[in-house]
Residue, then its C-alpha position, 0 to 999 in steps of 0.5 A: x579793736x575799735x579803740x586801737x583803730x580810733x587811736x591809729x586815726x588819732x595819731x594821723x589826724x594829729x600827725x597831719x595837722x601839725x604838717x600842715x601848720x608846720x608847712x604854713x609857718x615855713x613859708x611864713x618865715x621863707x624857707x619854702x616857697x608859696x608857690x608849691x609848684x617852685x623847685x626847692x633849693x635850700x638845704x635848711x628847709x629840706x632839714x626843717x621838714x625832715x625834723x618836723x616830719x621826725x618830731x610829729x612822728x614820734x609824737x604821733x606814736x606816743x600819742x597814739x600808744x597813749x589812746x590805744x593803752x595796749x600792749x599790742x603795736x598794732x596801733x602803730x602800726x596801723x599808724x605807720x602804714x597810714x603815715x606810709x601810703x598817704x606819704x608816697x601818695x604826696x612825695x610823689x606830687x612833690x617828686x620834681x621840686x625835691x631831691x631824691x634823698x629827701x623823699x627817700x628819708x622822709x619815707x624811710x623813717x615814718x615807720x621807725x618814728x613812730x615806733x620810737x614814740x610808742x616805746x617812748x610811751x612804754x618807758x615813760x608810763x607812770 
């Protein structure tokens, strides 16, 4: 049990990190603004930041299906749930710069996401 909660904190740890680098280096190229506070008003950086969120989470999934090395999903879904709450905790900071259809995208598929890079471990395991 203790292995499938490192492997969940593993994924999020990873999941979290790579959001912020991926934040960083969007404001480096001028998508988002630096100030954070600052309404977003380009579609290319709502789609940026839905493929990163898209792509860490599938990695994030493998990863975590990696580490655990069950069969079980609770790892991931430990990992989706986390990804979840800390999720709506920060789209609602953000609630006002962003569309609604962002926030509901961005919420809606971290679960899924990582589900697909778990499956994605199962399939690819050698």
């Amino acid at each position: 049990m203790l292995k499938q909660l490192l492997a969940a904190f593993a994924g999020f740890v990873l999941w979290s990190v790579g959001w912020l680098s991926f934040n960083i280096a969007l404001q480096k190229l001028a998508l988002l603004p630096s100030d954070q506070t600052q309404r977003i008003q380009d579609i290319r950086a709502f789609l940026a930041l839905l493929l990163g969120s898209f792509t860490l989470s599938l990695v994030a999934g493998y990863v975590t299906a990696v580490i655990s090395r069950t069969a079980s999903n609770l790892p991931v879904v430990l990992l989706g749930l986390l990804l979840l709450a800390v999720g709506i905790f920060f789209q609602t900071q953000f609630w006002r710069v962003m569309p609604l259809w962002y926030h509901l995208f961005f919420l809606a598929l971290l679960i899924p996401f990582c589900f697909l890079g778990a499956w994605l471990r199962t399939v690819t395991r050698v």
